[in-house]
C-alpha positions in Angstrom: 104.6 124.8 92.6 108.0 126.7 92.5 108.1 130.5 92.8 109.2 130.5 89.6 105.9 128.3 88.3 104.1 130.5 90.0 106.0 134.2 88.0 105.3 132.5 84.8 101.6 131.9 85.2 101.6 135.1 87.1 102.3 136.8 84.2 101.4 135.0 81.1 97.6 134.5 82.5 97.2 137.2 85.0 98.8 140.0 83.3 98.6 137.9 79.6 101.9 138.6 78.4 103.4 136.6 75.7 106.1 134.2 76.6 108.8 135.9 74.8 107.8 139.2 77.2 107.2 137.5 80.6 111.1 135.2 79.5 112.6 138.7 79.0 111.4 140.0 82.4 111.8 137.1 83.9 115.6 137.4 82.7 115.7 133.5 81.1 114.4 131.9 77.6 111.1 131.5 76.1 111.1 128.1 76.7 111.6 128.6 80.1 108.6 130.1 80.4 106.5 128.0 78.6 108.2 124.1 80.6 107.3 126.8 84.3 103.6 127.0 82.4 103.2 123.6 81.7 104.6 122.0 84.8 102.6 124.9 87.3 99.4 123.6 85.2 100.0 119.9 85.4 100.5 120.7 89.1 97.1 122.6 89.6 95.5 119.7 87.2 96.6 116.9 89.5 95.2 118.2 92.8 91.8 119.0 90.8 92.1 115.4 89.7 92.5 114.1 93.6 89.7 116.3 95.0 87.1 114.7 92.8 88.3 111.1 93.7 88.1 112.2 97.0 84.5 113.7 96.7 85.5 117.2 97.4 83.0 118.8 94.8 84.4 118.4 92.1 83.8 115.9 89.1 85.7 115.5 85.9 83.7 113.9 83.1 84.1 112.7 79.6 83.0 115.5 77.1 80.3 114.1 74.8 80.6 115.3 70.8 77.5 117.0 70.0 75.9 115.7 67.0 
């Protein structure tokens, strides 16, 4: 993940700012933001995704619908 990937999650989840106020101290647009968001957790997603083909305790699995 870039540095920047990793300001935008910084402070959207860690310090839960709004986009709008993590773009304006991060000097660039909203949507900015939000495409560093959703590429840093695509990122983190895949390498979840790779440990539990590997084995590496974790498992993803289908969620059922309760009835």
């Amino acid at each position: 993940m870039t540095d920047r990937q990793a300001e935008a999650l910084y402070y959207v989840f860690e310090r839960d700012m709004t986009q709008v106020k993590a773009a304006e101290l991060m000097g660039v647009r909203r949507e900015a933001v939000k495409r560093h968001v959703d590429v840093a957790l695509a990122k983190i997603a895949r390498v979840y995704e790779a440990w539990s083909h590997r084995g590496e305790g974790y498992a993803l699995s289908e969620r059922e619908d309760e009835e």
